[in-house]
C-alpha positions in Angstrom: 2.7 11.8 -14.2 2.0 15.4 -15.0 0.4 17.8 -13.5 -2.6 17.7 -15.8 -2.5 14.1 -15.1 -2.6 13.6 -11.5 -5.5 16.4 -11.3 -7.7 14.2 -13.4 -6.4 11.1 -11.0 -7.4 13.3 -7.8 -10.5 13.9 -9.4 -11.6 10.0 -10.1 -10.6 9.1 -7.1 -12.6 11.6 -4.9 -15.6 11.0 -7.3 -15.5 7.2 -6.8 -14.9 7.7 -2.9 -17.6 9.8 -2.7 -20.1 7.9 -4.6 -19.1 4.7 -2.7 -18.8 6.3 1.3 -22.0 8.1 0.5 -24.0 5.4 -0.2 -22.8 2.5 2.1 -23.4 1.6 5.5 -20.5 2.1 7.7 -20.7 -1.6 9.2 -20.1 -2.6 5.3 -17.3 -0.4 4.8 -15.4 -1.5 7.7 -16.4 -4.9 6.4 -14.5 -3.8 3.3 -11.9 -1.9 4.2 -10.7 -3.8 7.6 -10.4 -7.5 6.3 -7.6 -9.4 6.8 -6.0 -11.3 3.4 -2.9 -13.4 2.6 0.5 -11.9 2.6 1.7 -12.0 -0.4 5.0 -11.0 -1.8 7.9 -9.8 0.1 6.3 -9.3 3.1 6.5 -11.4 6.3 3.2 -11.5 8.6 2.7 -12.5 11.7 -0.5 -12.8 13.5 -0.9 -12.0 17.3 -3.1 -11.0 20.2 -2.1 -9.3 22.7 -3.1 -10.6 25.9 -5.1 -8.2 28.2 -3.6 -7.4 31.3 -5.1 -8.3 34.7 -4.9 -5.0 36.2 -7.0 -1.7 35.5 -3.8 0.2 35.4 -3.6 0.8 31.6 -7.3 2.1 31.7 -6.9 4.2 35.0 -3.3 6.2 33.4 -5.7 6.9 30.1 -9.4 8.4 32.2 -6.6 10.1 34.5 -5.3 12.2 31.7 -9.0 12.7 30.4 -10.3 14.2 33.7 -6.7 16.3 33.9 -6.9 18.1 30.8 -10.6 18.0 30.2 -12.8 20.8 31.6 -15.3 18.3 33.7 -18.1 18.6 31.3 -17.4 15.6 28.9 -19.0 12.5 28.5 -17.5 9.3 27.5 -17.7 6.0 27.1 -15.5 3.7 29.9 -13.9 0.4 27.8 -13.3 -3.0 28.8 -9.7 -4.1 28.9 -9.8 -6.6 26.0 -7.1 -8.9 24.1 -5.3 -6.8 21.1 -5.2 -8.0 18.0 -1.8 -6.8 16.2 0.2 -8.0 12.9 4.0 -8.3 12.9 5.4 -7.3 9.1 9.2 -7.6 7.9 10.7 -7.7 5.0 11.3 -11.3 3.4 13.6 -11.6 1.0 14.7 -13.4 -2.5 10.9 -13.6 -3.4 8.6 -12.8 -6.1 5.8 -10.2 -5.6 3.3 -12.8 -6.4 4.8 -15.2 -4.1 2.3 -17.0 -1.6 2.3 -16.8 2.4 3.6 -20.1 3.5 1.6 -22.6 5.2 3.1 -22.6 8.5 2.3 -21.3 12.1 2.3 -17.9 13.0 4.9 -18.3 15.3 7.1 -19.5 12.4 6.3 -16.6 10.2 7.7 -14.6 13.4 11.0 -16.9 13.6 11.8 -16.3 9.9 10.8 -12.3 10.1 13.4 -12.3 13.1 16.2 -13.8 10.9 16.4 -11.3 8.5 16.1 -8.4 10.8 19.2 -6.7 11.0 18.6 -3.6 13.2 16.9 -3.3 16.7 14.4 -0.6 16.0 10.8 -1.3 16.4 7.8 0.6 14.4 4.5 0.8 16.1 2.6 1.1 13.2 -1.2 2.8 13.9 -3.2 2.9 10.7 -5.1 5.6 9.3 -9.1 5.6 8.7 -10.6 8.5 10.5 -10.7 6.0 13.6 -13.6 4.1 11.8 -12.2 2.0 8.8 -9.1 0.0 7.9 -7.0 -2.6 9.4 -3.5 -3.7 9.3 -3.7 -5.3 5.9 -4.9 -2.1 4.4 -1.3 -0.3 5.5 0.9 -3.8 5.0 2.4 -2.5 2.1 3.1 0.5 3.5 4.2 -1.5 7.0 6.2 -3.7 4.8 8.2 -1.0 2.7 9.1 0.7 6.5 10.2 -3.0 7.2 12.3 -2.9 4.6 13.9 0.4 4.3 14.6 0.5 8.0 15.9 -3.2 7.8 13.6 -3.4 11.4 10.0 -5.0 12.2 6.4 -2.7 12.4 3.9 -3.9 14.8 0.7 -2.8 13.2 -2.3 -2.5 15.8 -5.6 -4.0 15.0 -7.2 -1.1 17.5 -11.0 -2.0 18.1 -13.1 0.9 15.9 -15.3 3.8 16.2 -18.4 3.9 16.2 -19.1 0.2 17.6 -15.9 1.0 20.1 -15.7 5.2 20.9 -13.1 7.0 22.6 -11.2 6.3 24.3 -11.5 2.2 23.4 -8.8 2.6 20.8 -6.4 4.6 22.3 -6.3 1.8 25.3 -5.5 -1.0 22.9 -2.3 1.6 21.3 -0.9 1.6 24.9 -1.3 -1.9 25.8 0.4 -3.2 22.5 3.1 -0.4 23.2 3.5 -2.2 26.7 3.6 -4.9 25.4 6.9 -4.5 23.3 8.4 -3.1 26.1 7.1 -6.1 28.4 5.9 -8.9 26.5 4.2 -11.4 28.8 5.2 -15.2 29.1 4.3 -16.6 25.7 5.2 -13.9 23.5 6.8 -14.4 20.2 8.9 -11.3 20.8 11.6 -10.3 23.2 11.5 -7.2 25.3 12.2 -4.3 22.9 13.8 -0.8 24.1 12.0 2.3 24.4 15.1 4.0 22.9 14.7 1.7 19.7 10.6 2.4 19.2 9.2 4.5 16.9 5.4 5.4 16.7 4.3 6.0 13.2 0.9 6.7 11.4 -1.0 7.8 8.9 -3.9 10.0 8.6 -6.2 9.4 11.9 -3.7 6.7 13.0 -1.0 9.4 13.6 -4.1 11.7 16.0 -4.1 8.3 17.9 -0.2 8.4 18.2 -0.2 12.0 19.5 -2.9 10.9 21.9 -0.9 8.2 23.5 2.1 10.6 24.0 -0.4 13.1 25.7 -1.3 10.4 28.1 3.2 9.4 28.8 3.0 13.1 29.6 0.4 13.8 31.9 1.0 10.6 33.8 5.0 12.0 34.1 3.6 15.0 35.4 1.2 13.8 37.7 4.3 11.1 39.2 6.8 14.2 39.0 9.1 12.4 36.8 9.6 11.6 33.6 9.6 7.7 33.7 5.6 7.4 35.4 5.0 4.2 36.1 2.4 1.7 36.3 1.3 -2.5 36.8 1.4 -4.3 33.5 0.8 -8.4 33.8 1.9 -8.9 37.3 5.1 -6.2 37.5 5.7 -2.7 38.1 6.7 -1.0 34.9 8.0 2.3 33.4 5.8 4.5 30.5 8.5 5.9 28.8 8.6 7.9 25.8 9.6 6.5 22.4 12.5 7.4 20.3 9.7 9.3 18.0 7.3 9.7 15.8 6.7 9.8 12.1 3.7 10.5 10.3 2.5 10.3 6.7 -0.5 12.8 5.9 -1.0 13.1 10.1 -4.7 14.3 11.0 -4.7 16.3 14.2 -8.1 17.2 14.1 -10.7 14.1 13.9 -13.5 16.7 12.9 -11.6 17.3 10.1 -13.5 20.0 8.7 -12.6 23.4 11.7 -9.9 25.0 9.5 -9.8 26.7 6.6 -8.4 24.3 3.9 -10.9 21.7 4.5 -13.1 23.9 2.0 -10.1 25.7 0.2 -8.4 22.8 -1.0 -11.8 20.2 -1.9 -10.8 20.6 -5.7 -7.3 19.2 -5.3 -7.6 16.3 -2.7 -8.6 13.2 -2.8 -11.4 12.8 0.0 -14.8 13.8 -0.2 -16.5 16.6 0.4 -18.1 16.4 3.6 -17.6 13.4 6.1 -19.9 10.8 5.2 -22.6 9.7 7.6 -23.7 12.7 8.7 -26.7 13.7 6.6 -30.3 12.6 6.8 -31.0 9.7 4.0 -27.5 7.8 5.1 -27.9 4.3 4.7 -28.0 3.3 8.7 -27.5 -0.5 9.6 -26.7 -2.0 13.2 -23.7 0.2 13.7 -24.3 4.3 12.7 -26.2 6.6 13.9 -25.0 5.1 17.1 -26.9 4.2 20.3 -27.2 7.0 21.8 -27.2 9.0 19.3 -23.6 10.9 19.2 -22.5 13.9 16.2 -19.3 12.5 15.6 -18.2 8.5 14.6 -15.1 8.7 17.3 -16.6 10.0 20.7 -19.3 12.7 22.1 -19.4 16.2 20.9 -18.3 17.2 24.5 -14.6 15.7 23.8 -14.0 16.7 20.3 -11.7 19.5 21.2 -10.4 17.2 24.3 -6.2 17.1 24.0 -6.6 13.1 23.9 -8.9 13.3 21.2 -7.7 16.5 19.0 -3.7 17.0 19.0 -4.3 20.3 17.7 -6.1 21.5 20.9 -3.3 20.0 23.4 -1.5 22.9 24.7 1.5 21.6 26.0 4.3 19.2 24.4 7.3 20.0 26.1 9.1 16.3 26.5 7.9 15.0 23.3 10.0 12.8 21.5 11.2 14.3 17.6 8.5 14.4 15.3 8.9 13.6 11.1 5.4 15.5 9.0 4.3 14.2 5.3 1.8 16.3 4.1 0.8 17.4 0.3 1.0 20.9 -0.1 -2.5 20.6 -1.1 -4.4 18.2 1.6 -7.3 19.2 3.2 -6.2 18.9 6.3 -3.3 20.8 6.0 -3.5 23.7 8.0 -4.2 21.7 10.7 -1.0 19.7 10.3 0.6 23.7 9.8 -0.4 24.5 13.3 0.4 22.1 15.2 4.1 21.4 13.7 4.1 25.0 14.6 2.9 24.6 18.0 5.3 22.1 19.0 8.3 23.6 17.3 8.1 26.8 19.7 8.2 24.8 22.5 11.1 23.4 21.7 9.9 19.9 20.1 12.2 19.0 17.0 10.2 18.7 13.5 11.0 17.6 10.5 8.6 19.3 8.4 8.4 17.6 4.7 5.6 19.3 2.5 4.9 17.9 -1.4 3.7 20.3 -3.9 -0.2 19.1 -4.9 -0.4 16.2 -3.5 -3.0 14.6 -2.2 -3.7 13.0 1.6 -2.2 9.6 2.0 -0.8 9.6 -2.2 2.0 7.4 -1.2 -0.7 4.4 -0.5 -3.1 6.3 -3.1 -0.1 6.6 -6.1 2.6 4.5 -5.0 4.5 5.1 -8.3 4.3 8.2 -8.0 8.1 9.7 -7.9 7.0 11.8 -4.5 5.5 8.6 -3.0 9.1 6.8 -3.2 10.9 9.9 -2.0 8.4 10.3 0.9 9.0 6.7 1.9 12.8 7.2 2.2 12.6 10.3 4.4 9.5 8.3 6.3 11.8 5.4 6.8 15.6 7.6 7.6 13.4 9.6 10.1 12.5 6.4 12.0 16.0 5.1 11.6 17.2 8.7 13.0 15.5 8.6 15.8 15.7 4.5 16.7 20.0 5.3 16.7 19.5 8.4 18.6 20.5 11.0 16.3 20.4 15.0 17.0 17.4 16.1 15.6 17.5 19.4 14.8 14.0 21.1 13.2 13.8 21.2 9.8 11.3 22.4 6.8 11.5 21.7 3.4 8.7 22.4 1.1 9.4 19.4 -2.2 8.3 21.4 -5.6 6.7 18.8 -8.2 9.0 20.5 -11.3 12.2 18.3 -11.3 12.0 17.6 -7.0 13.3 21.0 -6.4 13.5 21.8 -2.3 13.0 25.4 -0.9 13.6 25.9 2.9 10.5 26.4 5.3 10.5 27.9 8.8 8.4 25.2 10.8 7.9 27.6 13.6 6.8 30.1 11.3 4.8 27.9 8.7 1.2 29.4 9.1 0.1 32.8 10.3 -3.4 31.2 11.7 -3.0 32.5 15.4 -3.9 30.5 18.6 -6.8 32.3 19.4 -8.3 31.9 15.8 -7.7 28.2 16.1 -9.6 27.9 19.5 -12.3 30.4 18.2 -12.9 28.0 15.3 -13.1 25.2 17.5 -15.8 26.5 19.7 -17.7 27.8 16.4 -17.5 24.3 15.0 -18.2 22.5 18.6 -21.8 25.0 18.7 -22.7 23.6 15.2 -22.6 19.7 16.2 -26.0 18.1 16.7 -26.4 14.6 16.8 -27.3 12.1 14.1 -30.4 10.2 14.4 -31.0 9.1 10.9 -33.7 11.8 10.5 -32.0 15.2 10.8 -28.9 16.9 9.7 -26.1 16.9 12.2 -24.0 20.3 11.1 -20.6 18.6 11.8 -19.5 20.1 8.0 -19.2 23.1 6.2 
């Protein structure tokens, strides 16, 4: 694909998207975008849910960190501890693409994705969405190709959505199915998996919700003084370790989307559209948006938008974080968010593998997957997750991927964009001011 070519693709695509997300209730576009459908292929799927511990332990860790690193001031909603619903993927061999899932019980499609597992590492896969659509069967082939590459399992979570479910609903079912690898209760298709051997990965708003859960392993570390906090999961005492790491695929760090500059610099070379949809008087409303009360944003209140467990970009602290892999097109509209904050971990001493593809769009492995960057993005997606699952030296790394011939040029992570601190929280507070909330009748100014 040429240049020329994949310009006119972008173009399409963030016409059609536009047209469709602009004119669609969100309760049908989750409808849409989050149903389940057969496996097909080479793909093993297995079905679960995640039983919902007895004790309010995995909620109280999570509103602990909110009041720590909040300021007092924000509102949110408290969730019910509920079941999980969650998909296993593996690889399944010596079959046709077109090839039917079998007719047999979930646990056996768990049995036969066991057998062909050959290494130990675990992939707890969070899918992307802007914390409102998608599902697990909209990332399987993505889930599956990790599978596959990595010769391991993904556990993709099924996290209840925004705006039906706002913060900090989803972020609660992340940790309990990461618990639950690590301590699967009686009845659980899966053995006990080590935290040495689990790697969180993402795309998009998935990887935000990844971050979050790793700001949560770190205030509850500090608040215990160590760095194995623990807490009661199903009937036993239990350590909340970090993972081996994380890997991310076009990660959004700030759920606004819209607070730096290349939201609006790069519109004409990505993929998404303009604005975030469902903000603007004349919205098709239904049963689920606006929301009741009204809020400015899909994913929580306007008071916790620039809350550390909401927006990675506003966390201050990482030290302790586990190695980090970045995709991101050179040309994404979220990418000097994803600058910053690979930045801003770096110089703490975080290793980050930086990998940054000339033009290309958010999420264009899922978008183009036969594109020649998707494939290449894949493989460094998957060896990063291998790296970190054997327990590699990860030193931090940038490479910037140039579209003539795959040429690679060096990049400085810790010196990747020259948008300061300061500007970064002065934006944030600019952009906060602006928020109103969305009644269906007037504008909230949540965009540009």
């Amino acid at each position: 694909m040429s240049e020329e070519d994949l310009t006119d693709a972008i173009k399409t695509i963030r016409t059609l998207l536009t047209a469709r997300m602009l004119d669609t209730p969100v309760g049908t576009l989750q409808r849409e975008t989050g149903a389940d459908r057969e496996a097909r292929g080479a793909c093993w799927v297995s079905r679960v849910v995640l039983p919902a511990p007895a004790e309010n332990d995995t909620l109280n860790v999570i509103l602990g960190a909110v009041r720590g690193l909040g300021n007092g001031n924000e509102s949110y909603t408290i969730p019910a501890i509920e079941n999980v619903r969650a998909q296993w993927t593996g690889h399944r061999a010596g079959v046709t693409k077109h090839e039917p899932e079998p007719n047999i019980s979930e646990a056996k499609k768990f049995y036969h994705l066991q057998e062909e597992i050959k290494s130990p590492i675990t992939i707890l896969y969070i899918h992307g969405g802007n914390n409102y659509l998608l599902g697990p069967a909209a990332r399987r082939a993505t889930t599956s190709k990790l599978a596959r590459l990595t010769t391991g399992k993904c556990l993709a979570v099924q996290y209840r959505l925004a705006p039906q479910n706002p913060f900090p609903a989803a972020l609660l079912d992340c940790l309990i199915a990461y618990l639950t690898l690590l301590y699967p209760p009686a009845g659980s298709p899966n053995a006990s998996a080590l935290a040495r051997h689990v790697v969180f990965a993402g795309d998009s708003g998935g990887a935000g919700l990844a971050l979050s859960l790793v700001q949560v392993i770190l205030y509850a570390g500090k608040q215990q003084g160590t760095e194995n906090p623990t807490l009661e999961f199903h009937g036993q005492k239990v350590v909340l370790p970090m993972p081996a790491g994380l890997a991310f695929q076009s990660p959004s760090v700030d759920p606004q989307l819209t607070t730096l500059p290349s939201w609006a610099a790069n519109f004409e070379y990505d993929a998404v559209p303009r604005d975030p949809p469902g903000y603007d008087a004349g919205f098709p409303m239904d049963e689920v948006w606006p929301s009741n009360p009204a809020r400015g944003n899909y994913y929580c209140e306007t008071s916790m938008l620039y809350h550390p467990l909401v927006c990675a970009m506003a966390a201050n602290e990482w030290r302790g974080c586990p190695p980090i892999y970045m995709a991101i097109g050179s040309k994404e509209r979220i990418v000097d968010a994803a600058k910053y904050f690979a930045q801003h971990v770096a110089t703490q001493g975080v290793p980050v593998l930086w990998e940054e593809f000339e033009l290309m769009p958010h999420n264009w492995p899922m978008t183009f997957p036969n594109h020649r960057f998707s494939e290449k993005c894949y493989r460094s997606w998957a060896k990063a997750c291998s790296s970190f699952a054997d327990g590699l030296n990860i030193q931090t790394r940038g490479t910037f991927i140039m579209l003539e011939h795959s040429q690679e040029r060096e990049l400085e992570v810790t010196r990747v964009t020259n948008i300061s601190n300061d500007e970064v929280r002065r934006l944030m507070r600019q952009k906060e001011s602006s928020i109103r909330p969305f009644t269906g009748q007037a504008v909230a100014k949540c965009h540009l």
